[in-house]
N, C-alpha and C positions, 0 to 999 in steps of 0.2 A: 729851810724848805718847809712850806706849809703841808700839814698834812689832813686836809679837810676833805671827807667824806663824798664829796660834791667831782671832786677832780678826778676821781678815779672813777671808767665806765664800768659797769656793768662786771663792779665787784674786783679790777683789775686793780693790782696793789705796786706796778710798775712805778718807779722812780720814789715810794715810798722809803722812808730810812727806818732802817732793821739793825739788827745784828744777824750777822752773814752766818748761816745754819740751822738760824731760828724760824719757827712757823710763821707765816705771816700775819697770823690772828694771833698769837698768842700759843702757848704749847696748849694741844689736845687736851679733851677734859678724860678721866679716867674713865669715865664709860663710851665714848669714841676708841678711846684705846683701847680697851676690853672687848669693843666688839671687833673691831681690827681681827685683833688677835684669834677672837670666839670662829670668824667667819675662813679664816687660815686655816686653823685647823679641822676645820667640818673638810673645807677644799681639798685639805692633805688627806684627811681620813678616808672620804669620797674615792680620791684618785689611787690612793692603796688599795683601795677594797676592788677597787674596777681590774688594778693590776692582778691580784688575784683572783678574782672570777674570770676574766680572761682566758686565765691557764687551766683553770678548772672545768670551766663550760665550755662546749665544743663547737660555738657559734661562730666562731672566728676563724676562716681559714687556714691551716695552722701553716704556711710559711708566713703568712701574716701576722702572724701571735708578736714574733720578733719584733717588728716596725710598731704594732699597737704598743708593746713594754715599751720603747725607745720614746714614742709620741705621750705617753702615760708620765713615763720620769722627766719628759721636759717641761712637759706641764705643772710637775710636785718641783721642778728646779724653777720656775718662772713664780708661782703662789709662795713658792719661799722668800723668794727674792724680795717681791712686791711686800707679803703680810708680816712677814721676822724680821728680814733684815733693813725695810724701809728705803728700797732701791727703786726711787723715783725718776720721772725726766725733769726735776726740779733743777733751776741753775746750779745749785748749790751741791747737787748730788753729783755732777760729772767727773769729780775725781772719783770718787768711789765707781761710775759707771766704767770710764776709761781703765781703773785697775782691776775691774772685773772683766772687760776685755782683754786686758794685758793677761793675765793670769789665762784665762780660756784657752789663748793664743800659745802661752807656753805649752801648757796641758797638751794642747792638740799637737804643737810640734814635736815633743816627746812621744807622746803616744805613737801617732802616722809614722813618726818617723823610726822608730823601733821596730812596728811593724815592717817598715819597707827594709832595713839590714834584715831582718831574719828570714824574710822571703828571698831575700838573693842568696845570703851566704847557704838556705836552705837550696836553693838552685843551683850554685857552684859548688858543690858539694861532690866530692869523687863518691860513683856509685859504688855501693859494697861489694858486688861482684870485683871490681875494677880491685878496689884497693885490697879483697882476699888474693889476690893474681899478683900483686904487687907485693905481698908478704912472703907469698909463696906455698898458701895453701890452698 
């Protein structure tokens, strides 16, 4: 397979021959990387400082405050994702996408699902009254 300049539009590197996981230029130069990383962490530092001014300053309606931290930490979960761990829509990324689904998927089923036993067995629960009367005090 020819791999001339000319065949590929507008910078597309489709049907080119790679090794499978590699950049398709070539690996990043250290200062690509560098900034990668430099612009991660301003993002992360940003979105901490935001989570705590939040709580601090009284701008924010405070049953709001809740849904802000929540929208705040999915944002420092998504900038992580993208600028540390290099979780792209790349072909070559979708096993790591798929197992980072699979895993969410676990998380969430344990989690929801804990909550909901403890809400019921907290519901079927003999009242204390009930079960003092049943001791016989």
């Amino acid at each position: 397979m020819s791999t001339n300049p000319e065949e590929f539009e507008f910078g597309s590197h489709i049907g080119e021959e790679r090794v499978a996981g590699a950049p398709p230029h070539g690996p990043p130069s250290l200062r690509a990387e560098l900034r990668g990383y430099i612009i991660g962490l301003v993002l992360a530092a940003v979105l901490t400082a935001a989570s705590f001014w939040s709580l601090d300053e009284h701008v924010i309606y405070a049953p709001g405050i809740v849904m802000a931290l929540i929208v705040l930490g999915l944002a420092q979960v998504g900038v992580h994702l993208v600028f540390f761990l290099h979780l792209t829509t790349a072909p070559d990324n979708t096993n790591n996408a798929l197992a980072l689904a699979f895993g969410v998927l676990i998380v969430s089923l344990i989690f929801f699902g804990s909550i909901w036993v403890m809400y019921h067995m907290n519901a079927n629960m003999i009242p204390t009254k009930t079960l003092m009367q049943m001791r016989g005090g």
